[in-house]
C-alpha positions as CSV (number, residue, x, y, z in Angstrom):
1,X,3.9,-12.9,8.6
2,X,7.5,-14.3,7.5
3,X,9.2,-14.7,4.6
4,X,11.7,-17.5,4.7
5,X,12.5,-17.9,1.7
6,X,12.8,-15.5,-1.5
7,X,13.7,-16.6,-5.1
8,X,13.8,-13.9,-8.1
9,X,13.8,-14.4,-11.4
10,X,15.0,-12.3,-14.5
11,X,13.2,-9.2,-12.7
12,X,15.1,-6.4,-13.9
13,X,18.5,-6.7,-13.1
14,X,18.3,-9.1,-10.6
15,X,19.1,-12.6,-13.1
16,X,18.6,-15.0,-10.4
17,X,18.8,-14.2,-7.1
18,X,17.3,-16.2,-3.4
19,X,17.9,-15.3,0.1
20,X,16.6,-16.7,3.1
21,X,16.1,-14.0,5.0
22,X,16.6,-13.5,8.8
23,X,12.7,-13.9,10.8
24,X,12.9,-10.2,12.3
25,X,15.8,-8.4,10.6
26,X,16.8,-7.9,6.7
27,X,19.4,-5.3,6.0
28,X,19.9,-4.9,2.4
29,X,22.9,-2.7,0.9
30,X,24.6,-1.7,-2.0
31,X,25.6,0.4,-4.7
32,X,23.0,3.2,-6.5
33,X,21.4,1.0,-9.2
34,X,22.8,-2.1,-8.0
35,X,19.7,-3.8,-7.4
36,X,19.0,-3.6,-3.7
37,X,16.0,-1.7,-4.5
38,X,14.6,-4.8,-6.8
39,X,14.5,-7.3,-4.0
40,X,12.2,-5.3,-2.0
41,X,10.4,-4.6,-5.2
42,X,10.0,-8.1,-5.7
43,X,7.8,-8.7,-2.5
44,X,5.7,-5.9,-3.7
45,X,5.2,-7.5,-6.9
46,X,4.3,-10.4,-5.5
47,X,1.7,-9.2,-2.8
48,X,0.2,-6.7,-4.8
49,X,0.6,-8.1,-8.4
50,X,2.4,-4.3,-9.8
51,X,5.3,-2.6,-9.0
52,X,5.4,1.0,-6.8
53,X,8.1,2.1,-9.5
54,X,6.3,1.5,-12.7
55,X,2.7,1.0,-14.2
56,X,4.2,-0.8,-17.0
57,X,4.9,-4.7,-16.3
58,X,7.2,-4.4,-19.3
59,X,9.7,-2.6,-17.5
60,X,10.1,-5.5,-14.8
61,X,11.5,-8.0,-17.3
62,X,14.8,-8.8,-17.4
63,X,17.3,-9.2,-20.8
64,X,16.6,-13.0,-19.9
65,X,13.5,-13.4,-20.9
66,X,10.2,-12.5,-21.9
67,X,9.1,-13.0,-17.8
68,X,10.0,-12.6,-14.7
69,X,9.7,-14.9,-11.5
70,X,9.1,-14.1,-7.8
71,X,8.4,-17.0,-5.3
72,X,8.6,-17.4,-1.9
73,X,8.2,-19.2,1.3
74,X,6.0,-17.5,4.3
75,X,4.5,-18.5,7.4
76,X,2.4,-16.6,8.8
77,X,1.6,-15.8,12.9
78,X,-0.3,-18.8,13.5
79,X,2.3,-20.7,12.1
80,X,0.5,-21.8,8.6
81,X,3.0,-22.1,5.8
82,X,2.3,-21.1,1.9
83,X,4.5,-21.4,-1.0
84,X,3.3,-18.8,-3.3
85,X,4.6,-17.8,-6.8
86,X,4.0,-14.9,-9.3
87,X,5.3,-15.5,-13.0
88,X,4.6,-12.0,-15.1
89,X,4.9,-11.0,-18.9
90,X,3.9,-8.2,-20.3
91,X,0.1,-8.9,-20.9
92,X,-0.3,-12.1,-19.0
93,X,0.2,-13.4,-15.4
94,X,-0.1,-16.7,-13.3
95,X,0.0,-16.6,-9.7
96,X,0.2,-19.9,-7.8
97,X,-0.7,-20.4,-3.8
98,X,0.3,-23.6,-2.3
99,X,-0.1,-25.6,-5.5
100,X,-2.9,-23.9,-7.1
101,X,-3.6,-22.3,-9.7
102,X,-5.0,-18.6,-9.0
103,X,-7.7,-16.5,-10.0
104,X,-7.5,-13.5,-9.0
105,X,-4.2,-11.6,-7.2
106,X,-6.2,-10.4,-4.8
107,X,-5.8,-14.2,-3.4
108,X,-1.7,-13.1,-2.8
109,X,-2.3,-9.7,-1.5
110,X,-4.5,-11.4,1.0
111,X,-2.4,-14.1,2.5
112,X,1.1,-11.4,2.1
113,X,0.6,-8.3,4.2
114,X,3.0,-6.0,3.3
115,X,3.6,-2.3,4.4
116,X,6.0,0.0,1.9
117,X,8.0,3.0,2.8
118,X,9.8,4.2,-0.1
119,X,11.2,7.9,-1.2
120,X,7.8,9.1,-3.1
121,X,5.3,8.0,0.4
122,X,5.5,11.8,1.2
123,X,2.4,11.8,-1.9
124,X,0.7,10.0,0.8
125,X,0.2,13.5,2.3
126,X,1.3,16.2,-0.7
127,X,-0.4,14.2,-3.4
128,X,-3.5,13.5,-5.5
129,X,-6.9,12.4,-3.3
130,X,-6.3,9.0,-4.9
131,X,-3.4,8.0,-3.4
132,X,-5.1,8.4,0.1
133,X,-8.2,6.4,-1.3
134,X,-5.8,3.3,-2.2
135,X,-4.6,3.7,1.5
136,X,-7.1,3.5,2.9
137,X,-8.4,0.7,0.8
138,X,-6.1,-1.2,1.3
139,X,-6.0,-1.0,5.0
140,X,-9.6,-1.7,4.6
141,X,-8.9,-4.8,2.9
142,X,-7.2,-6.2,5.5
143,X,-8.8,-5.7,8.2
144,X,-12.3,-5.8,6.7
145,X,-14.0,-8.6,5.3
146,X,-16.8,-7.6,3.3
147,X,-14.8,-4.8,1.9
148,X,-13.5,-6.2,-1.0
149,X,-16.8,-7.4,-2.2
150,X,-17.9,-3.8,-1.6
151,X,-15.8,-2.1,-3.9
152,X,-16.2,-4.5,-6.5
153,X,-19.7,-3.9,-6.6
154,X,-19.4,-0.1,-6.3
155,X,-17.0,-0.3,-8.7
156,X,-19.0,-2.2,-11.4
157,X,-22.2,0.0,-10.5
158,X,-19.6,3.1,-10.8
159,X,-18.8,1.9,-14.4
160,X,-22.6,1.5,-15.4
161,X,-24.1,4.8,-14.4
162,X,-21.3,6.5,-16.1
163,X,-21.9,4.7,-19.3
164,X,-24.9,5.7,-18.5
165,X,-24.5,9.8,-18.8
166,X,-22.2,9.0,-21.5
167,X,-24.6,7.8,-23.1
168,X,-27.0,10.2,-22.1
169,X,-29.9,7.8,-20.7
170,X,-31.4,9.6,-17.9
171,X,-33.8,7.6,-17.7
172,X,-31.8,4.8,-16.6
173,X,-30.2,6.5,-13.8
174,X,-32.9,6.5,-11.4
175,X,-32.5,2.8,-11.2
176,X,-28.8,2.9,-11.0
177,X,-28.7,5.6,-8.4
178,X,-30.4,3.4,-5.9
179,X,-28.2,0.6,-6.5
180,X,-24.9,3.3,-6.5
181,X,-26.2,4.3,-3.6
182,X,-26.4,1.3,-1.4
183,X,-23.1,0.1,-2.2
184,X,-21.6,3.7,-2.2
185,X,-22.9,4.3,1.7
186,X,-21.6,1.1,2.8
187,X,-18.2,2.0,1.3
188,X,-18.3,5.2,2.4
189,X,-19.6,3.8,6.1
190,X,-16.4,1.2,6.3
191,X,-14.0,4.4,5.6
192,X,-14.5,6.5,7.9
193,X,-14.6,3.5,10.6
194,X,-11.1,2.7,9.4
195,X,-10.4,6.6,9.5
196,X,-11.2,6.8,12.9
197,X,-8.5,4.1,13.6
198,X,-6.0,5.5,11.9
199,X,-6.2,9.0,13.1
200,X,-6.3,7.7,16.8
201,X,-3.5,5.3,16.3
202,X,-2.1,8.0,14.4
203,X,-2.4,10.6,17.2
204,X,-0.2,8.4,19.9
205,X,2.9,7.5,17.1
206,X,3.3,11.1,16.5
207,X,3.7,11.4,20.0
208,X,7.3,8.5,19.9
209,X,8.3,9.8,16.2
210,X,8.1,13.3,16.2
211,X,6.6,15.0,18.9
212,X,7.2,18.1,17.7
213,X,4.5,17.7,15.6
214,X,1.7,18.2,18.0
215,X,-1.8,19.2,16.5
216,X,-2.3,17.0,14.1
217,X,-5.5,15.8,13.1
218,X,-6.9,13.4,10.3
219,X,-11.1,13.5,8.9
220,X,-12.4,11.7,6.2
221,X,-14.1,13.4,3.2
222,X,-17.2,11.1,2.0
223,X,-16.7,12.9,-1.7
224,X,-20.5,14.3,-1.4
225,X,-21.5,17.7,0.0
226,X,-25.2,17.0,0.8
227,X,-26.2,14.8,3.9
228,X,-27.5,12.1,1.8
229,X,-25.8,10.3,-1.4
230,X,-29.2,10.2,-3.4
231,X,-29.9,14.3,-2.6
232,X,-25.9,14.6,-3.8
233,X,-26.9,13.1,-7.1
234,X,-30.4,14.1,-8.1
235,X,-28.8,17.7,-7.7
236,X,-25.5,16.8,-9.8
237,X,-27.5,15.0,-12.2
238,X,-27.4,17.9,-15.2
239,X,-23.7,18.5,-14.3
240,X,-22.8,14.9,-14.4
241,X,-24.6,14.2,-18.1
242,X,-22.8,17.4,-19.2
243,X,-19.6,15.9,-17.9
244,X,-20.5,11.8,-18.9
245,X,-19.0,11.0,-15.3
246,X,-19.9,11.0,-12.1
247,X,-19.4,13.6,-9.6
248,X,-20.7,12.5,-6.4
249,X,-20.1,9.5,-4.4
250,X,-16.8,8.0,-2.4
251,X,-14.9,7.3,-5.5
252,X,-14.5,11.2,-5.0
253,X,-13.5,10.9,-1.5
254,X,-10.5,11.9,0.5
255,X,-9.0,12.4,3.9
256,X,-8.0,15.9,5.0
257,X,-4.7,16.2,7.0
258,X,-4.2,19.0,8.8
259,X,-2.0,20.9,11.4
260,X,-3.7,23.2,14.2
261,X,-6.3,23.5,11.4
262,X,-4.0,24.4,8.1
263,X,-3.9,21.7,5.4
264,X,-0.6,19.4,6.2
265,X,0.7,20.3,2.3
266,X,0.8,23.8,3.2
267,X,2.2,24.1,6.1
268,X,5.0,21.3,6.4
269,X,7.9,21.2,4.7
270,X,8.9,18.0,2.9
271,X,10.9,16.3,6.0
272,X,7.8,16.6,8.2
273,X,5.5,15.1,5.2
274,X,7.6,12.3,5.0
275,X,7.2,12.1,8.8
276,X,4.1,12.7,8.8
277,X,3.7,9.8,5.6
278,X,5.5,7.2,7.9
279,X,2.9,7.5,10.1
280,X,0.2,6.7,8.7
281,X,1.5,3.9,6.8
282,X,2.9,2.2,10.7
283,X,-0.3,3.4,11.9
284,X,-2.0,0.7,9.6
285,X,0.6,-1.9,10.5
286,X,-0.1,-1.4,13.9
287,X,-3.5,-2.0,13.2
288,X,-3.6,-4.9,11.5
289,X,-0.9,-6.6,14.3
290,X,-3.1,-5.8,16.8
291,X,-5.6,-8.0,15.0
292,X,-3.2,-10.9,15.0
293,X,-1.0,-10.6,11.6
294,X,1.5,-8.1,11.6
295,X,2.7,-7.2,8.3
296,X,6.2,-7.6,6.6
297,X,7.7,-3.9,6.4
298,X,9.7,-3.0,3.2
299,X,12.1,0.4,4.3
300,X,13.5,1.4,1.0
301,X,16.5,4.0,1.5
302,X,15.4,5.3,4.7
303,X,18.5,6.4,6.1
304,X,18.5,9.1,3.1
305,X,15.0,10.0,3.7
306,X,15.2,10.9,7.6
307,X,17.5,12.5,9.9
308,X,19.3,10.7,12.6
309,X,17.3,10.9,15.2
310,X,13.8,9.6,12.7
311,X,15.2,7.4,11.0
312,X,15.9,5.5,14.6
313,X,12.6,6.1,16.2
314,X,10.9,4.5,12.7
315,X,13.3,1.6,12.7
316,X,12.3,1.1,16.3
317,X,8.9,1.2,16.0
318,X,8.7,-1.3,13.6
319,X,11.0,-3.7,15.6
320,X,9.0,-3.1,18.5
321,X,5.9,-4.8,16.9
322,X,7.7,-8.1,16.2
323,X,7.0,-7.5,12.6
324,X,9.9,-9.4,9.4
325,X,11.4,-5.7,8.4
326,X,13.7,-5.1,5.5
327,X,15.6,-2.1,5.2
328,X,17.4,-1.2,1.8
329,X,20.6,1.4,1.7
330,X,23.8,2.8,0.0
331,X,25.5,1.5,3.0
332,X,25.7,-1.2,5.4
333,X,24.7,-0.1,9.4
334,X,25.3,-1.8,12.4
335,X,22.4,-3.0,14.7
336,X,22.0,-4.3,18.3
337,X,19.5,-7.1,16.6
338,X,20.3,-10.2,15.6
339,X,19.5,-9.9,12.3
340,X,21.4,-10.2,8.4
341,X,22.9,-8.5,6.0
342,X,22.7,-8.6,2.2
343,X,25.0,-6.9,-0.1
344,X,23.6,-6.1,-3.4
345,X,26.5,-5.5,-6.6
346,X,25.7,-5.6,-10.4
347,X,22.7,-7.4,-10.0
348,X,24.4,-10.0,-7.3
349,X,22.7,-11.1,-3.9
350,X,24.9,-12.0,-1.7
351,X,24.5,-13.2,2.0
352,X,26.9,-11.2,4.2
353,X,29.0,-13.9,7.1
């Protein structure tokens, strides 16, 4: 997937802004707080529908209005073109995909690939089980088609046996458990194929990005400690209406990283997490190009986050792939590809000549 075109509108500081971006190379540079850091966080917005800086939609909008605007141009590897566009207020969106109307975001996110590395991906390794489950979800998305229908339906089922023990119906629950249990074992089943990818795929970039870190390995946690889902909650079942939530199932899951068998978070130090984090997230990338769309990759402020050395053998590894990469900074870099430059000043795009 390419961008080739990029309009903003009234998202933060970024009044009006539209680039048309080189098809393999974006560098983006300029001052702390400048806005460099926006334009990236517009493609976000408009693939994912939210920002990776802020829950709050509030917080994108501009002194110019009570919106913002991100549109763009993209074609994608088999050369089909969309024109998509996100407008946002506080409580209300529209989305728009080749003149129509959306329904759900899920529609942007789908036809937009996008891989992020930003300062806080270290998480990815150091932080709470659900940062790894949106990971891997959305790696799952794309390269999965009956996945999204999966988690909705988990999801909703989730919801109802939980209202459930709220409301203390335990009678209800056998009938919900079977339900929560088919959907939950085919999520479950689709995450530790995609687990399985990763950790192989995984394996072989260490090897080109750090090989010092040899002896790394990657296994999924279904969130259950019995064999079978069903036996998981029949036994949790007093526990879980004490509690008016659910304890088992893989809305509890997670995936354990580990070094010569001690947990990654406690035995690497924050460099080699955010190593370790780059991985996993080009790991996906490579996985969905080697199914025939290779993502856009967003590098905010890598230079500040690796030394010399990794901050080269990422940068490669993306180029490598053929992949649209953009790659935000405090200063501008010189680069053997053709590529452009974009200087970023008091919320001011400017093409570099």
């Amino acid at each position: 997937m390419q961008i080739k075109s990029l309009r903003i509108e009234n998202l933060r500081n970024l009044e009006r802004a539209t680039l048309q971006p080189h098809p393999r190379f974006n560098i983006i540079f300029g001052r702390n707080g400048a806005g460099k850091t926006t334009v990236l966080e517009s493609m976000v917005v408009l693939s994912r529908g939210r920002s990776f800086r802020t829950t709050q939609a509030s917080e994108l909008i501009g002194n110019g209005g009570s919106y913002f605007r991100v549109y763009a141009e993209a074609e994608s590897d088999e050369r089909v073109a969309y024109k998509m566009g996100l407008e946002r207020s506080s409580k209300q969106w529209r989305g728009r995909l080749n003149g129509q109307d959306l329904v759900q975001l899920s529609q942007l996110t789908r036809v937009l690939p996008l891989v992020l590395m930003e300062p806080n991906s270290h998480l990815l390794v150091s932080g709470a089980p659900e940062v790894r489950r949106k990971y891997l979800d959305w790696g799952m998305f794309h390269v999965e088609q009956e996945f999204l229908e999966t988690y909705r339906r988990y999801s909703k089922i989730l919801k109802q046996r939980n209202a459930a023990l709220r409301q203390r119906q335990a009678g209800v629950l056998d009938s919900i458990d079977e339900v929560f249990c088919q959907w939950g074992e085919r999520l479950d089943g689709m995450r530790k194929v995609h687990c399985a990818a990763v950790s192989e795929q995984a394996k072989t970039l260490l090897k080109s990005l750090s090989p010092a870190l040899d002896g790394f390995s990657l296994v999924y946690s279904q969130g259950w400690r019995r064999k079978s889902l069903l036996q998981s909650l029949k036994e949790g079942r007093e526990r879980d209406l004490l509690r008016g939530s659910t304890g088992s199932g893989p809305h509890r899951g997670d995936i354990s990283l580990s070094f010569h068998e001690t947990p990654a978070r406690n035995l690497l130090s924050r460099g080699e997490q955010k190593i370790l984090a780059a991985t996993l997230l080009l790991s996906q990338a490579a996985i969905l190009s080697s199914m025939g769309e290779k993502p856009v990759v967003l590098l905010d402020d890598l230079a500040s986050e690796f030394d010399q050395v990794h901050f080269e053998n990422v940068l490669t590894r993306c180029l490598e792939w053929g992949s649209q990469v953009w790659i935000s900074g405090i200063q501008k870099f010189s680069s053997d590809e053709e590529h452009k430059v974009f200087h970023v000043e008091r919320g001011v795009v400017q093409e570099m000549v």
